[in-house]
N, C-alpha and C positions, 0 to 999 in steps of 0.2 A: 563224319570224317574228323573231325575238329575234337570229339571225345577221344576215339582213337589215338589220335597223334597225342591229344594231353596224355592219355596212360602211359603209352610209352616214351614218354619225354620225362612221367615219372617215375617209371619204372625203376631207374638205377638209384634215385635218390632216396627210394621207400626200403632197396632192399642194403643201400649200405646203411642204415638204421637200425642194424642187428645188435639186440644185445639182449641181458639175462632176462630182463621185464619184459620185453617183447617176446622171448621165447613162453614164458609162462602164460602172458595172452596167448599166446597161438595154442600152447595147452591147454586152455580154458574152452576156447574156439572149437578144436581137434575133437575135445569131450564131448562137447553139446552139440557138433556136426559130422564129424567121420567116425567117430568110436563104433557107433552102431554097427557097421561094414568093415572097419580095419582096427582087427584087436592085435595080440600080442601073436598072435600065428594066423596066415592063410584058412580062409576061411571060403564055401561059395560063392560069399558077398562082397568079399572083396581079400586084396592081396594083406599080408602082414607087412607095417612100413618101415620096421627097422633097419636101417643102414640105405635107406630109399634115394636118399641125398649122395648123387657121386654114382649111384648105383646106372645099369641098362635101362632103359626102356624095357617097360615088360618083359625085366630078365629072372625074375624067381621062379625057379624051376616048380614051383609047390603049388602056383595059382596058376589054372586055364584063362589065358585074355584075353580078351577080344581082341578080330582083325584088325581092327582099327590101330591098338595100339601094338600088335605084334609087328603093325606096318611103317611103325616108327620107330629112324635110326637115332641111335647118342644115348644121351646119360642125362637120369634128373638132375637140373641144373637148377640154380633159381631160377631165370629164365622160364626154363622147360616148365617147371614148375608152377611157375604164376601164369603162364598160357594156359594149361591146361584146368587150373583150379577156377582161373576166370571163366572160360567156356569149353568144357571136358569134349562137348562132340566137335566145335570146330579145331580142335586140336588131337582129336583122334576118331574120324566120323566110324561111330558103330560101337563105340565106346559104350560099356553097361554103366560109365559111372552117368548118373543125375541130377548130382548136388552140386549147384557150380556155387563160388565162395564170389560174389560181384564186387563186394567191396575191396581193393587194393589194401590198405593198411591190413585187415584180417587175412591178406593173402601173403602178405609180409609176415605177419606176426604167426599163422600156420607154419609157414616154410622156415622161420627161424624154429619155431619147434621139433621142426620134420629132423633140423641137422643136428637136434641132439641125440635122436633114437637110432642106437647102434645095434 
């Protein structure tokens, strides 16, 4: 419980730490851990992540998603974003993704790169 509450007590302070070096970590991160599954178009492995930041929940009309996430409402937020990258089934049970990102600062520094891909 006491992990818990530290993440999100530091959730707001990792992700107002946005900036150019951090985005290019999170593209460093992105390469070496999601590339495989999320290229530059929808793929069966996974969705395309361009413009993902701001975007629906499982709103691109081009990838088939799992229940999990078609059964979540809102918009990827940072937020949204760092819950799900932290633990993808408890935050969309049924979820195909697998690769959760544990460490917060690379979940900071993914998500600053997410908000560059338009």
């Amino acid at each position: 419980m006491k992990t818990v509450l530290a993440a999100v007590l530091a959730l707001p302070a990792m992700l107002a730490l946005s900036s150019p070096a951090a985005a290019a970590e999170g593209e460093r991160l992105f390469n070496l851990q999601c590339k495989s599954c999320h290229g530059a178009k929808s793929t069966p492995m996974g969705p395309a992540l361009g413009g993902v930041f701001g975007a629906d929940i499982a709103g691109r009309p081009d990838f088939n998603y799992s229940a999990g996430l078609k059964a979540k409402d809102g918009t990827w937020t940072a937020q949204a974003l760092d819950s799900y990258l932290a633990k993808p089934m408890a935050f969309a049970p049924g979820t195909r993704m697998m690769v959760a990102v544990p460490a917060a600062t690379s979940r900071a520094e993914i998500i600053d790169y997410l908000k560059t891909l338009k």
